[in-house]
C-alpha positions in Angstrom: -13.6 59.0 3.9 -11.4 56.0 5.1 -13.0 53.7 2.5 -11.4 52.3 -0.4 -12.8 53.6 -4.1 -13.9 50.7 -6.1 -12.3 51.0 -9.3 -9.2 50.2 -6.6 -10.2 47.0 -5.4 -9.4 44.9 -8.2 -5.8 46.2 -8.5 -5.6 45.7 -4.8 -6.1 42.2 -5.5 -3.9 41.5 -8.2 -1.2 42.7 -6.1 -1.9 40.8 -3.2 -2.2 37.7 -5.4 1.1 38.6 -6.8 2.7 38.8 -4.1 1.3 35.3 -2.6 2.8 34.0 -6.0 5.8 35.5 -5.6 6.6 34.9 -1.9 5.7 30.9 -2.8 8.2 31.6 -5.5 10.8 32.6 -3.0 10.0 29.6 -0.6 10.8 26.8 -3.4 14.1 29.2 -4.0 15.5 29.1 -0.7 14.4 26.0 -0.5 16.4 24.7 -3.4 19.5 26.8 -2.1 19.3 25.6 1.4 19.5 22.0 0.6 22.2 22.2 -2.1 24.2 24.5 -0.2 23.6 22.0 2.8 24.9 19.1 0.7 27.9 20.7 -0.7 29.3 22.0 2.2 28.9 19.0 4.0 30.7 16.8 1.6 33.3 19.2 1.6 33.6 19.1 5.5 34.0 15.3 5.4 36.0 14.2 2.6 35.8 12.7 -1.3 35.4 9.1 0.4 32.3 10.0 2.5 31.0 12.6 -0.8 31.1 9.1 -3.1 29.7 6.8 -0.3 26.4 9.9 0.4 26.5 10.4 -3.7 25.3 6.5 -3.8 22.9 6.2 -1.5 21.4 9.5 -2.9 21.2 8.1 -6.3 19.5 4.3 -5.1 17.0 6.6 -3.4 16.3 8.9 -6.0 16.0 6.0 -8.3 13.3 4.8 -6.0 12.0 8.2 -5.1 11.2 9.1 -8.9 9.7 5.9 -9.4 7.1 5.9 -6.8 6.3 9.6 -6.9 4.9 8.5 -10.6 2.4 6.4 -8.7 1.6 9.1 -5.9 2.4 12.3 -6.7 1.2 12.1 -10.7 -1.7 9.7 -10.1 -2.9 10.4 -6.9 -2.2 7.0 -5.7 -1.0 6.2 -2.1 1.4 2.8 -2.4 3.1 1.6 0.7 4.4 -1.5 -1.7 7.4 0.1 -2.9 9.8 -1.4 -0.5 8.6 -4.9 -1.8 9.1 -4.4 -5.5 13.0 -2.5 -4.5 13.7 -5.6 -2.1 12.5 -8.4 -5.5 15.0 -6.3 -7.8 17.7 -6.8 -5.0 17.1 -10.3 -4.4 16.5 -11.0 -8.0 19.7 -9.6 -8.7 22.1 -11.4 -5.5 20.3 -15.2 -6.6 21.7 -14.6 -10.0 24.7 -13.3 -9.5 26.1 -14.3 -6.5 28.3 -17.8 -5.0 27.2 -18.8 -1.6 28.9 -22.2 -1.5 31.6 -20.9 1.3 28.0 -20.4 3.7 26.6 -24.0 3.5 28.5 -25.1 6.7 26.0 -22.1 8.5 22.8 -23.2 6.4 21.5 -24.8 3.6 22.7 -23.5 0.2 20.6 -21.9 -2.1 20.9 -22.1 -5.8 23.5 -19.7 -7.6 23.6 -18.7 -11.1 26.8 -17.0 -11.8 25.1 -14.8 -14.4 27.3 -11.3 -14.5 25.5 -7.8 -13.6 24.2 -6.5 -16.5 22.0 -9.7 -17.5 20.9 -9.8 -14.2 19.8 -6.4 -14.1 17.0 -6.6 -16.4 15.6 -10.1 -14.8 15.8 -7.4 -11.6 13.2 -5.1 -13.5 11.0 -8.0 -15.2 10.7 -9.4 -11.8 9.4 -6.5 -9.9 7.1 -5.6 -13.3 5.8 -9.4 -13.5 4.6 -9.3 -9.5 3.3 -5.5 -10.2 1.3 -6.9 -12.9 0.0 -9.4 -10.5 -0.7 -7.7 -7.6 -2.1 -4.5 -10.2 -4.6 -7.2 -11.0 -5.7 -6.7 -7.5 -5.3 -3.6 -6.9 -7.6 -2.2 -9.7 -10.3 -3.1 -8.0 -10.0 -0.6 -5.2 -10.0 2.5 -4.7 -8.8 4.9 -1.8 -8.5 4.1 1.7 -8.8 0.2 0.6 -6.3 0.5 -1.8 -3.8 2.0 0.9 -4.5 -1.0 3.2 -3.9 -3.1 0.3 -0.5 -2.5 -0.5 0.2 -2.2 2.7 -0.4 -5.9 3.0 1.8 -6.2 0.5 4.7 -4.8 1.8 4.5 -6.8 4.7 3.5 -10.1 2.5 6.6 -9.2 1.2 9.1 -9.4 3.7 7.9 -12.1 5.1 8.8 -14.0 1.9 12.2 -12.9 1.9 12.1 -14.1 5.7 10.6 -17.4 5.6 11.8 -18.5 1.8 14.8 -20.1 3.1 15.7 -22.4 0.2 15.9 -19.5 -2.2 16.6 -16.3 0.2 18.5 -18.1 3.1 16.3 -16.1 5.3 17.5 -14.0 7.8 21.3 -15.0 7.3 21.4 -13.2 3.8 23.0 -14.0 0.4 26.5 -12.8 0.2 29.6 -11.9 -2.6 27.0 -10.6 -5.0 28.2 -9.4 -8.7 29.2 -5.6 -9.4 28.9 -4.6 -13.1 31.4 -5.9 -15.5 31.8 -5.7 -18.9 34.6 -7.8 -20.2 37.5 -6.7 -19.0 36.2 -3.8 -17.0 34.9 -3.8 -14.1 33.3 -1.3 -11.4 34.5 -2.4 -8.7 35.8 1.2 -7.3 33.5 3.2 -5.2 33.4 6.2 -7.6 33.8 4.1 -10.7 30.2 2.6 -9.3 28.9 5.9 -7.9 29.4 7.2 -11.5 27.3 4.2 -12.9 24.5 4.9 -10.5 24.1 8.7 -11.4 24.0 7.3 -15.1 20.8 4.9 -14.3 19.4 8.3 -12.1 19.8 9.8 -15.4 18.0 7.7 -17.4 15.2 7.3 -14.6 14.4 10.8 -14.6 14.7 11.6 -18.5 12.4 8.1 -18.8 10.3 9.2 -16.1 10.3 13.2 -17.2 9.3 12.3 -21.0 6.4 10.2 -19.6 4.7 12.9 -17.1 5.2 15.6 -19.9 3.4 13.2 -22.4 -0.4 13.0 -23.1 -0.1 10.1 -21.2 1.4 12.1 -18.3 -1.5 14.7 -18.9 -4.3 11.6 -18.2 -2.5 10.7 -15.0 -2.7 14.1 -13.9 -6.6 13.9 -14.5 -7.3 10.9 -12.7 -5.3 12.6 -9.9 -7.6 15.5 -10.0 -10.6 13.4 -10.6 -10.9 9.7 -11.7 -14.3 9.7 -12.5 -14.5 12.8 -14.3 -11.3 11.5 -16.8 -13.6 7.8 -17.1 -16.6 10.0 -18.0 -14.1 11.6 -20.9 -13.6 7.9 -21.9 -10.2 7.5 -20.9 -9.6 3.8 -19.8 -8.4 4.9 -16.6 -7.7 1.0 -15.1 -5.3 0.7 -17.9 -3.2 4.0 -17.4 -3.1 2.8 -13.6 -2.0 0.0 -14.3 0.5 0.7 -16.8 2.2 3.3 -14.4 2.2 0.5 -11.4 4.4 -1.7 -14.0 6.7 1.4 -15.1 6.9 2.6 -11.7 7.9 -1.6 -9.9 10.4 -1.4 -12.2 12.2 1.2 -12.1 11.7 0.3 -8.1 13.5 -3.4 -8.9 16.4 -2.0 -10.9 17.0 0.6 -7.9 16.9 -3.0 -5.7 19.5 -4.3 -8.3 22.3 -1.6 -7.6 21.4 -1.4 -4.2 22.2 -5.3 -3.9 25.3 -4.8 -6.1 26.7 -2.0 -4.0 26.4 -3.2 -0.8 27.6 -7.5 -2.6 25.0 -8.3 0.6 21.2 -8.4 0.7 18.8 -9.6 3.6 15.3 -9.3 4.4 16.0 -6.7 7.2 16.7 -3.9 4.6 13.2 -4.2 3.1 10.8 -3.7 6.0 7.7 -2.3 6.3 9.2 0.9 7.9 12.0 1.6 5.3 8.4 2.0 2.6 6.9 4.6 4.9 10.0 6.8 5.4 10.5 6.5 1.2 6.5 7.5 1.0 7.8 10.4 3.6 10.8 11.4 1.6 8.8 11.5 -1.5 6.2 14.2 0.3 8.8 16.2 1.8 10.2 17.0 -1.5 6.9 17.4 -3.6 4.6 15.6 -5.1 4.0 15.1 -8.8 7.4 16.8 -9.5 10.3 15.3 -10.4 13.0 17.5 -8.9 11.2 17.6 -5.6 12.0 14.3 -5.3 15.6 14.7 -5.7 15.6 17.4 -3.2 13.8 15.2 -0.9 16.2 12.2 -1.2 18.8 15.0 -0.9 17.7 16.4 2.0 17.1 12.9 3.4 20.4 11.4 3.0 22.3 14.0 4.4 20.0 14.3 7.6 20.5 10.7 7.5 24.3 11.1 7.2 24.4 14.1 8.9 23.5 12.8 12.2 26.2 10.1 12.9 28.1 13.5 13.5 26.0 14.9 16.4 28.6 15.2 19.1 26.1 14.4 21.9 24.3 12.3 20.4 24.9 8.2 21.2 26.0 5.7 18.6 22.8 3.5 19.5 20.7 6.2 19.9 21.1 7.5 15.9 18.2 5.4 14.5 15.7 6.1 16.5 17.0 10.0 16.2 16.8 10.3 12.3 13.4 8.9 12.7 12.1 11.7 14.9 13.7 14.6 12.9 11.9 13.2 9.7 8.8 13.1 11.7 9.3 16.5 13.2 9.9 18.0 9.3 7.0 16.1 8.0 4.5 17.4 10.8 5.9 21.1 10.2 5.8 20.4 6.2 2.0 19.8 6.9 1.6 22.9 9.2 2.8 25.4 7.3 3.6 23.8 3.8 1.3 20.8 2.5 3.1 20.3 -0.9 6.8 19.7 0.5 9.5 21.5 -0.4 9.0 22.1 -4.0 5.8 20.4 -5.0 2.4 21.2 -6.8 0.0 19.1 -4.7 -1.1 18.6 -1.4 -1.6 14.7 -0.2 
C-alpha cells in the first residue's frame, strides 16, 4: 500500500536532482555574498588608507591567482613553480629599475640600469616566459605525481638563486629604491593613483585570460584536464597546448612580480619562498578551480583573513603568522570535507 507507483519514480527524481542543483546554486550565492559583504564592510570599518593598501595586495594576488589557475584548474596541472616565475618578474623588474649605489658600503654593488617602469615591465614578463619555456622543456616529459615533484624542485631551485646570486640579487640584503610607473611627467607615485593601475593590469589579466579559456583553445585544455590521452587519441598535440599555457600563465605570474616589486620599491628572496607557492596553490582551490571568478573570491577571501587578523584583540603581534596559516589550513580541510571544488568552482583537485 505504502509503495511508491512507478510512473512516480522518475518525477521523484527529477526533483530531487533539482533540488541538489539548486541548493549548490545557493551555496556559490551565499558564498559570493558572504565574501563581498565581508570585504566591504571591513574596509569601511578601517579606513580609505587601509581599503587602498588591501585593494593592492588583492589585485598582485589575483594577478597571480588567475594566472596559475590556467595551469591547474583549466589543465589539470598541479605547479608548485609559481612563486619562482612571480619572484623572476620582481627581480627582473628592481635590477632594471632601481639605484643601489647608497648600499655598497653594506655589500657589493650590483649592476643598475636606470630603465623607467613601463620598459621594464615587459623584460619582467619575457623573463618569467623565457625560464617557463625552459623548464616546460622539462616538464613535458612528466606526467602526474612526477610532474608535481618537479616543479616543486623548482620553486625551491629558485629561491636559492635569488639567495646565493649575490652579484646580481645582493642576496639576502635585498635591492632597494626600485621604479614606480612613470610616464613623462606623470608619475604614480600615490597609493591609490597605483592601486588604480593595478586593477587595470587585473583587468586585462582576466579579459586575456577569460578570452583564452572560452576559446577552442580553452575547450582543448579542458579535455586534457578530463582526459589527456583521450584529447592525444583525437589528435590534439597536447605537449604543445601544455606548453603554450605554462608560457601564458609564467608570465602573467612575472608581470604580477613586476608591480609587486614596484609597490613595495623593495624586493628580497624572503618573499618568494617555497611556502608563499603552496598558500597561492591553496588560495587558488579555495576559490574554484578552472573558474576565473573563484579565483578572485579566493584571493578575496584570502587577503582579508590575511588582513583581518592583525585585528584579533587576543591575539599576539608575533603570533599572527603562524595564526593565518592555521585558519587557511582549517578552511582548506573543511573545503575538502564538505565542498571539494572551493567556493565557487567546477572541479574537484
Amino acid at each position: 500500500m505504502n509503495a511508491t507507483p512507478p510512473r512516480l519514480v522518475p518525477a521523484a527524481m527529477r526533483a530531487r536532482i533539482g533540488l541538489i542543483a539548486a541548493s549548490r546554486g545557493n551555496v556559490e550565492l551565499w558564498a559570493n555574498l558572504a565574501v563581498l559583504t565581508w570585504a566591504v564592510a571591513f574596509l569601511v570599518w578601517q579606513g580609505t588608507g587601509f581599503a587602498v593598501t588591501v585593494g593592492t595586495v588583492f589585485a598582485i594576488w589575483a594577478i597571480l591567482a588567475v594566472s596559475l589557475n590556467l595551469v591547474v584548474g583549466f589543465t589539470g596541472l598541479l605547479s608548485i613553480a609559481h612563486v619562482g616565475f612571480f619572484g623572476i618578474g620582481a627581480y627582473s623588474m628592481a635590477i632594471l629599475t632601481s639605484g643601489t649605489s647608497y648600499d655598497a658600503l653594506r655589500t657589493d654593488a650590483i649592476p643598475t640600469f636606470g630603465w623607467p617602469f613601463f620598459a621594464a615591465l615587459p623584460v619582467s614578463a619575457l623573463a618569467a616566459g623565457l625560464v617557463a619555456a625552459v623548464v616546460g622543456v622539462v616538464l613535458n616529459r612528466f606526467r602526474d605525481d612526477i610532474f608535481v615533484l618537479v616543479t616543486f624542485g623548482f620553486a625551491i631551485i629558485s629561491y636559492s638563486v635569488f639567495l646565493n646570486w649575490n652579484e646580481l640579487t645582493r642576496g639576502a640584503f635585498g635591492i632597494h629604491d626600485i621604479a614606480r610607473p612613470a610616464a613623462g611627467g606623470l608619475v604614480l607615485d600615490s597609493d591609490g593613483e597605483f592601486l588604480a593601475f593595478t586593477l587595470l593590469c587585473l583587468a586585462l589579466t582576466v579579459a586575456v585570460s577569460w578570452l583564452l579559456v572560452s576559446s577552442s583553445f580553452g575547450r582543448v585544455l579542458l579535455a586534457i584536464r578530463e582526459d589527456e590521452g583521450a584529447a592525444e587519441v583525437f589528435g590534439y598535440r597536447v605537449a604543445h597546448y601544455k606548453f603554450t599555457v605554462w608560457i601564458i600563465s609564467a608570465m602573467l605570474a612575472g608581470i604580477a612580480g613586476g608591480l609587486f616589486s614596484s609597490w613595495t620599491r623593495f624586493v628580497d628572496p624572503y618573499s618568494f619562498v617555497l611556502l608563499e607557492s603552496i598558500v597561492l596553490v591553496s588560495v587558488v582551490i579555495l576559490g574554484g578551480l578552472a573558474t576565473i571568478w573563484g579565483s578572485l573570491l579566493g584571493v578575496m577571501a584570502f587577503v582579508l583573513l590575511e588582513e583581518g587578523m592583525r585585528f584579533v584583540p587576543f591575539l599576539p603581534n608575533e603570533s599572527i603568522g603562524q595564526a593565518r596559516q592555521a585558519v587557511l589550513g582549517v578552511l582548506l580541510v573543511l573545503l575538502m570535507l564538505f565542498r571539494p571544488q572551493g567556493l565557487v568552482g567546477k572541479y574537484r583537485l
